[in-house]
N, C-alpha and C positions, 0 to 999 in steps of 0.2 A: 504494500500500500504506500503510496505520494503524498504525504502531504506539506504544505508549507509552515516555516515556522514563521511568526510573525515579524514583520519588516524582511521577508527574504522572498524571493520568488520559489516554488515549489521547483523543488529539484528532482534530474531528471529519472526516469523509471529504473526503479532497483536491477542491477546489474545481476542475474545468478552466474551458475559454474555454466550452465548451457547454454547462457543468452549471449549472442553474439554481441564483442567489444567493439567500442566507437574506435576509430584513428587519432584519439585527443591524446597530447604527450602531458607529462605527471611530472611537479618535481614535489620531492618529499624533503619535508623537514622534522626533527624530533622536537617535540616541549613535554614540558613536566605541568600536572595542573596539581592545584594542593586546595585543601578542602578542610576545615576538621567536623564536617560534616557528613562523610562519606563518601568513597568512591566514584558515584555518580555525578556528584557535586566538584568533584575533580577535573572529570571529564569536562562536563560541559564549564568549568571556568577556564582551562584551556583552549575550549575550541573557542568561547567567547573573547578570551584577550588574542586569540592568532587570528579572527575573523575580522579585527580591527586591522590591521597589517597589513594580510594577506587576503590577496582575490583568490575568486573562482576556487574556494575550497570546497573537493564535493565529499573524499573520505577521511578516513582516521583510524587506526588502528591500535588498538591496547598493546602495548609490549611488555611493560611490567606495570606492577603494583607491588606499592611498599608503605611505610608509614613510620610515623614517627612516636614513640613511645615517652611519656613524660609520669615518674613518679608509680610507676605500672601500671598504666592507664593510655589507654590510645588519643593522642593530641591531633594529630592530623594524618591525613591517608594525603601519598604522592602517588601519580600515576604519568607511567612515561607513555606518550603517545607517535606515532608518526600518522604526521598529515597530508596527505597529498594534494593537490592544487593544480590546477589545468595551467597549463600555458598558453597565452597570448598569441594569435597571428601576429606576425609582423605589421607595423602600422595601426591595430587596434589599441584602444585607451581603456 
């Protein structure tokens, strides 16, 4: 299922393993989002500070999770992600 998030246009139809790949080139970069809220809250404050950035991000991928331990008690969850990001024709803005 497609849907948009709000201020974004809905992006394009869920890519599976059998669904044929567009010709669009990807560059990836890794960030850490951190939370002490929970993993989820991780994630999406990551994609939220690299969407200021960075265009045309369409995925993300989790690579690790880890967190930070304060007193024996869990303080904050980091989660390393790579994002990838369409690349630009030449001459487009």
């Amino acid at each position: 299922m497609t849907r948009a998030e709000p201020g974004r246009p809905a992006p394009r139809e869920w890519v599976g393993y059998n669904t044929p790949m567009t010709d669009d080139v990807y560059s990836i970069s890794e960030i850490v989002g951190t939370s002490p809220d929970g993993v989820d809250n991780a994630i999406r404050n990551a994609i939220t500070r690299a969407s200021r950035t960075l265009r045309n991000l369409d995925w993300f991928e989790v690579v690790e999770v880890r967190g930070y331990l304060s007193e024996g008690a869990i303080d904050h969850f980091q989660v390393r992600l790579k994002v990838g990001f369409r690349l630009e024709e030449q001459g487009a803005v």
